[in-house]
C-alpha positions as CSV (number, residue, x, y, z in Angstrom):
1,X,-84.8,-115.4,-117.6
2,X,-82.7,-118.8,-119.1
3,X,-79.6,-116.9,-117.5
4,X,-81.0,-116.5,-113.8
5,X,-82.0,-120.0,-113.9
6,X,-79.1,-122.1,-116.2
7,X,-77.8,-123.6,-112.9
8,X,-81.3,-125.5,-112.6
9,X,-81.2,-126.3,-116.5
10,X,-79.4,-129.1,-117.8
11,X,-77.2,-128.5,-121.1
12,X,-79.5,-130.3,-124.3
13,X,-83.0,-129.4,-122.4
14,X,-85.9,-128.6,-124.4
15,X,-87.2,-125.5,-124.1
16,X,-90.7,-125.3,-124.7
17,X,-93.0,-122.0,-125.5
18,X,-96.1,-120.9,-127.8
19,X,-95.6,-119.4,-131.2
20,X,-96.0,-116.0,-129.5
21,X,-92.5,-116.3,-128.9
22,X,-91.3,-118.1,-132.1
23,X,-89.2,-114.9,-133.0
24,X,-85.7,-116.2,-134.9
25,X,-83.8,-114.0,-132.3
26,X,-84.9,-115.4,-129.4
27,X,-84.5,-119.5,-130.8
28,X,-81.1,-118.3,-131.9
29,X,-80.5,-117.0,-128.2
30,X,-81.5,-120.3,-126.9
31,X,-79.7,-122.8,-129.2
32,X,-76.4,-120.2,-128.2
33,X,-76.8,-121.4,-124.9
34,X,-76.8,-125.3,-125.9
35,X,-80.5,-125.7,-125.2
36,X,-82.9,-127.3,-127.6
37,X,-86.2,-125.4,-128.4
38,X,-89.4,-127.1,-129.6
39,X,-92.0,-124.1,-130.4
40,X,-94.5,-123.7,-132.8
41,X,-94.0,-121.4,-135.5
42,X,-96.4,-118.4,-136.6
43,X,-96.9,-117.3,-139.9
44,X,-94.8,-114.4,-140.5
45,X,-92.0,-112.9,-142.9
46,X,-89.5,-115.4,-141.2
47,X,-87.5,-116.5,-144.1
48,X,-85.9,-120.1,-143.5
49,X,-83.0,-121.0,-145.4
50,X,-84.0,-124.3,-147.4
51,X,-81.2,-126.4,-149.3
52,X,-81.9,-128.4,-152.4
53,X,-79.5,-129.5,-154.8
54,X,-76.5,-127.5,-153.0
55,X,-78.7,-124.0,-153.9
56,X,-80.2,-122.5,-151.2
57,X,-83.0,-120.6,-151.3
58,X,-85.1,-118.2,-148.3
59,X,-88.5,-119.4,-148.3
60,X,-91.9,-118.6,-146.1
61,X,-93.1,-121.2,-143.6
62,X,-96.1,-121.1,-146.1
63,X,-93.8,-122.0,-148.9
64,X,-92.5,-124.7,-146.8
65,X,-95.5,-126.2,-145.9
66,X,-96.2,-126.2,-150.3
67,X,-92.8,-128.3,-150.7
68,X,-93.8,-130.9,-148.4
69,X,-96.5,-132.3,-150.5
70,X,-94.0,-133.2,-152.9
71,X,-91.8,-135.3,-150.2
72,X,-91.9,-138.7,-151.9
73,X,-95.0,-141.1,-151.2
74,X,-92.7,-143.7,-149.5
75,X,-91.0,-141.3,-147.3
76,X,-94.6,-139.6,-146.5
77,X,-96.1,-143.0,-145.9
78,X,-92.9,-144.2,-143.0
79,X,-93.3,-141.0,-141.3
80,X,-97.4,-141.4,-141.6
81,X,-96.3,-144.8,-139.4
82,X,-94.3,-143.6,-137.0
83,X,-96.3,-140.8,-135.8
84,X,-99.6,-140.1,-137.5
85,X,-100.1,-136.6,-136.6
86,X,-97.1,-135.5,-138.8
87,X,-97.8,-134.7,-142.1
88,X,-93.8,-134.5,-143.2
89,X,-90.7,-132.8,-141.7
90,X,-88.0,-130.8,-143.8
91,X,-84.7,-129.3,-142.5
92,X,-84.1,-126.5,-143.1
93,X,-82.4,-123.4,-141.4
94,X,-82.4,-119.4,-139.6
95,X,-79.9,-118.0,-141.8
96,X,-77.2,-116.0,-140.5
97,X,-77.5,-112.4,-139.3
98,X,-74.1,-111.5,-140.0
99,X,-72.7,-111.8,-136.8
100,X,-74.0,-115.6,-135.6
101,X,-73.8,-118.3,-138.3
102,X,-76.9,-120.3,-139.7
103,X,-79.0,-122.4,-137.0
104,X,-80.3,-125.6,-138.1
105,X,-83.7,-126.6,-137.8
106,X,-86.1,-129.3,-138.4
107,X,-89.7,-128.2,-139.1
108,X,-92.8,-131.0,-138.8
């Protein structure tokens, strides 16, 4: 459907969609066509790819959501100011599927 309509959509747009959708194929698809996605995520197998200390590691969105509690008071605390609603962010990553590298993503 991006295809038919990529002469209306301007490269860097957000694309937009419920966590129906949130599959890693189909973010991966979008991001390959220079588009940003903002979706929510569902709570799934999905493994993300987090970096700490140059070891990565797969991890759940559940075990994601345990590592931001320990995101340092002061950090916690700037974000808390800037937007109140967001409890921490962490970037992390879709890790490659052999044939596309890793996406980057930032998770709030």
């Amino acid at each position: 459907m991006l295809e038919r309509h990529r002469s209306t959509i301007q490269e860097g747009s957000y694309i937009v969609f419920d966590s129906w959708f949130s599959f890693p194929s189909l973010i991966r698809a979008i991001t390959d066509l220079k588009l940003h996605v903002t979706v929510r995520l569902k709570q799934n197998d999905t493994r993300y790819l987090f970096r700490r200390k140059c070891k990565d590691t797969l991890v759940t969105l559940e075990q994601l959501y345990a590592k931001l509690s320990r995101i340092p008071r002061s950090v916690r605390e700037r974000q808390q100011k800037e937007n109140a609603d967001i409890v921490g962010s962490l970037c992390v990553a879709l890790p490659s599927n052999g044939e596309n590298e890793a996406v980057p993503v930032k998770i709030l």
